[in-house]
Phi, psi and omega in degrees: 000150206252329198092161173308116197250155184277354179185180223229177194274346184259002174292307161307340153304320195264327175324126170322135151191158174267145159252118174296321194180126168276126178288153175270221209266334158264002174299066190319144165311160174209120191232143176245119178227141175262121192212132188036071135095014185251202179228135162257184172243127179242115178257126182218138187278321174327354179242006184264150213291154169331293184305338157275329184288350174256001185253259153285334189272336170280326189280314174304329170284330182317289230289306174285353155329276203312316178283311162299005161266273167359309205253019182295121187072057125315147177281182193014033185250154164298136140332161196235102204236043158083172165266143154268311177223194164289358176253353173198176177206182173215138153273147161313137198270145154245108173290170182130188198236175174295121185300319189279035159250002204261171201251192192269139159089343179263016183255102189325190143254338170329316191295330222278315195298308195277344166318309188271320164317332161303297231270283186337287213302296186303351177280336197259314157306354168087032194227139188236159209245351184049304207243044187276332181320270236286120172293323162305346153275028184229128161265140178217126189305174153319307201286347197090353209248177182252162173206123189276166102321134151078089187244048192269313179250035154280167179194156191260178180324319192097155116334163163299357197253022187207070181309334188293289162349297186267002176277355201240353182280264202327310160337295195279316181285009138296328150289335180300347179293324202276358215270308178292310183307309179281002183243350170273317182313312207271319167230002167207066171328299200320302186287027156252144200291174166302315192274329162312292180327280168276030170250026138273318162298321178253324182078185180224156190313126189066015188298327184325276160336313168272355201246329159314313159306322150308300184292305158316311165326307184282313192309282192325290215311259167019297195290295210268338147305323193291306179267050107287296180312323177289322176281328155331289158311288163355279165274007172278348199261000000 
């Protein structure tokens, strides 16, 4: 069962929308639709080659299905507006821009306190955001305030029975912290502590490993849509 949708695939279809951005081959499509007077971001997976969209692109829609439900009403979190299928879902449209558009000095500290009061609320639902370093996953309204993004690659706490799991938990929830620390160095050097300063600098216990593991993963996923398209091209040629 796909859940409750905010509109159906021939609805997305029928809807007013734009295309924000073409995905490449792990990439989901990002379309802005407009539906009973409101606006989503609709991430849909469905045009990317087969061996990923049956694979990784249903478990990552799977997976941020699950993590925006965990974190529904949270403050600076999007709304949650349902899977359509198994391949895309939609958010809440938030204007505002990519914190890594913004220049030195325009980011408050007022912005930065409530930023890590986000990250805290998502820590306390039991969801870690894993990728706060890549700074496009911090948004900043009209307003000026923060809205994290893109919960594709969170993951929870785990059970006891998934020691790995939860090792890669306490990992990540200390990056995201490091995530504000690399976003203060870069435009408000002033606010940042001592203890910022050096968990960027040192980094954290086991950070290799975990972030290897991560990594490798999307490496493989990658590798192996890339010699499918390619065995593909093959035999039509």
């Amino acid at each position: 069962m796909v859940g409750v949708a905010l509109l159906t695939r021939t609805e997305l279809g029928d809807s007013p929308h734009e295309l924000l951005r073409a995905g490449r081959y792990w990439q989901p499509d990002l379309f802005l639709v407009s539906r009973q007077g409101r606006r989503y971001v609709v991430k849909d997976y469905r045009a990317r080659p087969p061996m990923y969209r049956w694979t990784a692109g249903i478990l990552s829609t799977w997976r941020e299905a699950k993590n925006y439900r965990r974190l529904a009403g949270l403050p600076g979190i999007p709304a949650f507006g349902g899977r359509i299928d198994r391949y895309a879902l939609a958010v809440e449209f938030i204007p505002g821009r990519n914190a890594d558009r913004f220049q030195k000095g325009e980011l408050s500290p007022a912005f930065f306190s409530e930023l890590r009061t986000i990250i805290q609320g998502v820590h306390d639902r039991g969801v870690v955001l894993g990728d706060l370093r890549n700074s496009k996953n911090i948004m900043v309204t009209e307003q000026g305030r923060p809205v994290l993004i893109d919960f594709s690659t969170g993951f929870g706490r785990g059970g006891w029975w998934n020691p790995l799991q939860r090792w890669l938990y306490r990992i990540f929830e200390q990056d995201d912290f490091l995530g504000v620390a690399k976003l203060k160095r870069r435009y408000a050097p002033e606010l940042m502590t001592e203890e910022e300063r050096r968990g960027l600098e040192e980094g954290l216990p086991l950070e290799g490993p975990a972030h290897a593991l991560r990594d490798g993963f999307k490496a493989v996923v990658k590798r192996v849509v890339g010699a499918g398209q390619q065995g593909k091209k093959r035999i039509k040629g």
